[in-house]
N, C-alpha and C positions, 0 to 999 in steps of 0.2 A: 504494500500500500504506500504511495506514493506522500508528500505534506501536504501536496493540494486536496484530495482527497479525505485523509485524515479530518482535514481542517473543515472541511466541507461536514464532515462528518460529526464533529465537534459540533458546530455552528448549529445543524439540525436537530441535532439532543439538546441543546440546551435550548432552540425555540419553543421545542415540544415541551419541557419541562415548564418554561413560561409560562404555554399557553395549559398545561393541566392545574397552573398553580393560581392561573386567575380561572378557573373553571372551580377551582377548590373555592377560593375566596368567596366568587358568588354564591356558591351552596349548591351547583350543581349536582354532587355527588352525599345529596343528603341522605338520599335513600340508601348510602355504604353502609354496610352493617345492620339492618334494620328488614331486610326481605322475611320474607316467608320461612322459616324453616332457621334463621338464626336465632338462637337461643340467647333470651336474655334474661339472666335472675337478679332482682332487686331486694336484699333485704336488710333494713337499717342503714347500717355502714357499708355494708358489703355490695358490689357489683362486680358480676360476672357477665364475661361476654363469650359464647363463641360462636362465630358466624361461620359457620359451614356451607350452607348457600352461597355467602356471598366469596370463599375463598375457591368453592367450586366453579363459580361462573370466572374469575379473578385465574385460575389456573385453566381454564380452558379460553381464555382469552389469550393470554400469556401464549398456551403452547400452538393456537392456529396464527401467532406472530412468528412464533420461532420457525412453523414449518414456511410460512411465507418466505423470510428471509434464510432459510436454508435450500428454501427451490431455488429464489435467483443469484447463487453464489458460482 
């Protein structure tokens, strides 16, 4: 991989990071952790989380990235 490249490729992750960080801000992703099937217990002091749905959908998202970017290599 060449620097122009690289760089190119530098520049693209940190726009993407940007633009998920003002998508965060606005509260687009309020519904994270909060689906159907995430389990959440409330009691007193104590809060448990574990979102299962949502790490389900979160690793099947992930791994049809990864096949993407391993077809065009």
């Amino acid at each position: 991989m060449d620097t122009r490249t690289l760089g190119i490729l530098i520049a693209t992750i940190g726009l993407a990071l940007l633009v998920l960080g003002a998508l965060v801000a606005i509260g687009a992703f309020s519904w994270f952790g909060r689906l159907p099937g995430d389990i959440r217990i409330e009691t007193g002091n104590t809060r448990v989380y574990i979102p299962i749905t949502t790490m389900v959908l979160l690793s099947i998202g992930l791994s049809l990235l990864a096949a993407i970017f391993r077809r065009f290599q």
